[in-house]
N, C-alpha and C positions, 0 to 999 in steps of 0.2 A: 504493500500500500504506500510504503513511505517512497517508494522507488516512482511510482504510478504519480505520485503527486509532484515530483522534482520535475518530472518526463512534461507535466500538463503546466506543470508553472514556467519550466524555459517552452515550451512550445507558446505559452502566453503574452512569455515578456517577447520571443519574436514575434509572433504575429502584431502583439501592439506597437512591435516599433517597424514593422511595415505600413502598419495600418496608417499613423502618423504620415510616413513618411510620402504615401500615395497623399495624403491629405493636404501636405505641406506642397507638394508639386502640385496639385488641382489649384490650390491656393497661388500661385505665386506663377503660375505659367497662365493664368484667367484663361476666358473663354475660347470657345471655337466661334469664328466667322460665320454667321448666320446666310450671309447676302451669295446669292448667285448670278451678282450681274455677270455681263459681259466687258468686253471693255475692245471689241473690234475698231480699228482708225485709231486707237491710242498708242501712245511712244512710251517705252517705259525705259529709263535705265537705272540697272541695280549694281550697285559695287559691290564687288568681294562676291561675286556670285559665282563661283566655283563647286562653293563647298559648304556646308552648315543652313544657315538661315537665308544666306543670301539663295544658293540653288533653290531653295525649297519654293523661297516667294518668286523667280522666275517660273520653277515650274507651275506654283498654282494661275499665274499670271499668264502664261503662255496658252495654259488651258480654256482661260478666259478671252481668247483671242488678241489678244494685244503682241504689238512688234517688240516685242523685248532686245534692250541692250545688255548685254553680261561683260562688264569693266571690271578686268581683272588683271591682278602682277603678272600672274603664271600662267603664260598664252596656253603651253600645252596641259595643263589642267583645265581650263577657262574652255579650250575647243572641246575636249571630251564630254565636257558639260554642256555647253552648249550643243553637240551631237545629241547627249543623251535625253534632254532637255527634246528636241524638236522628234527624237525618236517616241517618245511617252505621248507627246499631244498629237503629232501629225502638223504642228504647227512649224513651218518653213520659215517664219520671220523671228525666229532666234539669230542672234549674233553674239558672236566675241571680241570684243576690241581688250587692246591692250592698256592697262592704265596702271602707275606707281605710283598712289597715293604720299608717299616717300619723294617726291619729285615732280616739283611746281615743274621741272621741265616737261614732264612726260604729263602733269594737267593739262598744261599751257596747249599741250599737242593734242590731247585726247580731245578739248574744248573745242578747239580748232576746225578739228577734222567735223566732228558729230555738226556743229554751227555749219558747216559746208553739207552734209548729209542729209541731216533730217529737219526738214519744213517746220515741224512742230514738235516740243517735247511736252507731252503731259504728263507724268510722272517722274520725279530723281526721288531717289531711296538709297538715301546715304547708308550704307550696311555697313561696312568693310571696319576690320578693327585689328587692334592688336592689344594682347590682355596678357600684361605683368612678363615682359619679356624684359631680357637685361636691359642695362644701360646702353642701348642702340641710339645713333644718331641720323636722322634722317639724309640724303643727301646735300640735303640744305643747312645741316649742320641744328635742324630744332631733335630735341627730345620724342624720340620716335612715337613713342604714344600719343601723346599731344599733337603731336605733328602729324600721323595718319588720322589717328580716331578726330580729330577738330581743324588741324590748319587745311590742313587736303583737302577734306572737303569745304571748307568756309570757301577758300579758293575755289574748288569747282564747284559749288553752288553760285558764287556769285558771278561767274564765268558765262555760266547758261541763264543768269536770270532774266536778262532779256525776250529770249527766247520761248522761257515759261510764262511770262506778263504775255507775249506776243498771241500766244499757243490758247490763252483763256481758260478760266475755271481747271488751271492745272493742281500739282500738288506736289510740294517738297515734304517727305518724310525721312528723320534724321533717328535711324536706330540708336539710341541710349543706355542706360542702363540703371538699376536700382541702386547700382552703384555712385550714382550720383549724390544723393541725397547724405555721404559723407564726407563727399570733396570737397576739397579747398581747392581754389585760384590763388597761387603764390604770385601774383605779379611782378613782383620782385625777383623772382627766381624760376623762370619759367621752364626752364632747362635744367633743371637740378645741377646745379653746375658752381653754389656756393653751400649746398649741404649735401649729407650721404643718402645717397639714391634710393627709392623705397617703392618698390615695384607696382603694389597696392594704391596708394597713395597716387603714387605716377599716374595709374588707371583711371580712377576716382575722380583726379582730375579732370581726367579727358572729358568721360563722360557729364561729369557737370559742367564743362564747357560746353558739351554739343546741345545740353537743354539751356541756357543762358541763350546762346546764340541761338537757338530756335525761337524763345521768349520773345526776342529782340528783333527779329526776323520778321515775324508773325505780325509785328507793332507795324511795321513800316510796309508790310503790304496791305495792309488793310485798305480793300476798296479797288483793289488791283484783278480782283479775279483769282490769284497765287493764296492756297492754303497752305500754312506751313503747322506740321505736329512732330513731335519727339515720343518716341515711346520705351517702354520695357520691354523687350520682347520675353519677356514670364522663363519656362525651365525648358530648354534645350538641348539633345546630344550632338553638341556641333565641336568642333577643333579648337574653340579659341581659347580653351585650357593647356596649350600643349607646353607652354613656358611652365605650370605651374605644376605636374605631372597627375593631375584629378583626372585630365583623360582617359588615365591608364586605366583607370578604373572604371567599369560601365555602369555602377549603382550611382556613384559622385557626380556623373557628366552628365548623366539623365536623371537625376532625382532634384540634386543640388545646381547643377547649370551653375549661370553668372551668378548665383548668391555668394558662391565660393568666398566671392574676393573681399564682400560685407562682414560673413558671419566667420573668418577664418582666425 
């Protein structure tokens, strides 16, 4: 009996602390997309769409008929995906352009070429990130997080906005994270470059900058037609853990996601 009772009390404490744990991810990943519009004659370009969140929302976007952009570092991951991507819907207006958020040169170019391409952009969905990786420097010489996750795109957003004023009733969406809500803005120090680097921190930053400058964004088109929102994207199994080695693990990467870097 006494055996019988040990066997049903760890069988208990696990299942409660699964049960939790399912709870805490329903919780903190919110809802499912109720809507089944379409979105046929729309432009969308999504960053970092390779891999994680950003493929996912091409792929459900593609399905939705829209011409998707997929702007990525890593051209040969970026075509496989965008092959794999138009093999799933039947949809032929996938592309992959090449883009280094790391490199106002390779903005400057990406902005360029697409302003020569495409008549109208009605969607940019800043995605693309990079989460608690060493002291990397951008080519530009900013603080690689800061400088993908916020200067890259502040820059390529403001590159095409023209383009999205022009385009009507479009929409800049600026993936973020919950991780914001413990950042500091060093102004002083934007580069960690007069105290010791702090990878979290670093992150935290970022992300509270991308909802600042979404805030701020949002003020000055008002009346333009240009929607601009920053979101959470809730608990994810995506790659952007790999600096922090939770990937390795498949209960951390799909239970905990972006919490990781809050509650660590």
């Amino acid at each position: 009996m006494v055996a019988i009772n040990k066997y049903v009390l760890g069988a208990s404490m696990v299942g409660t602390f699964f049960g939790a744990s399912v709870l805490l991810k329903d919780y903190v990943g919110g809802g499912v997309c109720p809507s089944k519009a379409k979105i046929e004659g729309k432009t969308v370009i999504v960053t970092g769409a390779n891999t994680g969140i950003g493929k996912e929302t091409a792929l459900e976007l593609a399905r939705r008929g829209g011409r998707i952009i997929m702007a990525c570092r890593d051209m040969g991951k970026c075509e496989n995906a965008a092959r794999e991507v138009r093999g799933k819907t039947l949809n032929h207006n996938v592309f992959a352009k090449h883009l280094d958020l790391a490199s106002t040169k390779s903005i400057k170019e990406f902005a360029k070429n697409i302003l020569k391409e495409e008549h109208h952009i009605d969607v940019l969905i800043n995605n693309a990130a990079v989460m608690r990786c060493p002291h990397w420097k951008t080519e530009d010489g900013f603080e690689m997080q800061f400088g993908v996750n916020h200067l890259g795109h502040f820059l390529l957003t403001n590159l095409l906005l023209d383009r999205l004023k022009e385009s009507g009733q479009s929409r800049i969406i600026n993936v973020s994270s919950l991780a914001h809500i413990v950042g500091e803005i060093d102004f002083q120090d934007l580069n960690w470059e007069k105290k010791k680097y702090d990878t979290k921190a670093a992150y935290c930053q970022s992300k509270l900058a991308n909802v600042l400058f979404t805030n701020e964004l949002a003020k000055r088109l008002q009346g333009t037609g240009v929607t601009v929102n920053s979101l959470h994207p809730g608990v994810a199994d995506t790659e952007l853990g790999r600096h922090t080695g939770m990937h390795q693990s498949a209960f951390s990467s799909t239970v905990l996601g972006e919490i990781y870097s809050i509650l660590e």
